[in-house]
Phi, psi and omega in degrees: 000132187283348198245336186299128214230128159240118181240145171217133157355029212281085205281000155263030172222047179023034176233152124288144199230147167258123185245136180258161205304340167306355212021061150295130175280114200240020160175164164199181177229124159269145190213141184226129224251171238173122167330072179089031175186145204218135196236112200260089191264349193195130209203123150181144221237101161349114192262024158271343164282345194298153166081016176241030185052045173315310183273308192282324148022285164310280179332301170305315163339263192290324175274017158252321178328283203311315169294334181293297210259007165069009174287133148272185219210108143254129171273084188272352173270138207281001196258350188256350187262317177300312196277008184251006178270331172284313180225092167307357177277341167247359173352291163321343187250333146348096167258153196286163178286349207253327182297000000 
């Protein structure tokens, strides 16, 4: 399938990565994990993969992890603080800049 986006966990390179079924690397979030909180620092999308819904893909991913494992979310990266302003479903998981 040409659209197929498979995300994962690489957790020894502190990221998540998007693979297309070819397992080509077509985006990935870098991240730094933290006693009950996880920090989305870098989000970025292959460009030749952009507009094919890569990042939030990624994004929805790792941010049902983080509820699943009980982490809170600081979005120090500007693409998790828009898609989490956006999709209020995640609200919760959010922690404030002030924490």
């Amino acid at each position: 399938m040409e659209n197929e986006i498979t995300v994962v966990d690489a957790k020894d390179h502190s990221r998540y990565e998007a693979r297309d079924a070819d397992g080509t690397l077509m985006g990935f979030v870098d991240y730094k994990l933290y006693p009950g909180v996880i920090t989305f620092v870098h989000a970025e999308t292959l460009p030749e993969f952009r507009g094919r819904g890569v990042a939030g893909t990624i994004a929805t991913k790792s941010l049902d992890d983080a509820r699943a494992l009980g982490l809170r979310v600081k979005p120090a990266c500007p693409y998790y603080q828009s898609f989490l302003e956006e999709h209020t479903e995640y609200a919760d998981l959010a922690k404030g800049p002030a924490e």
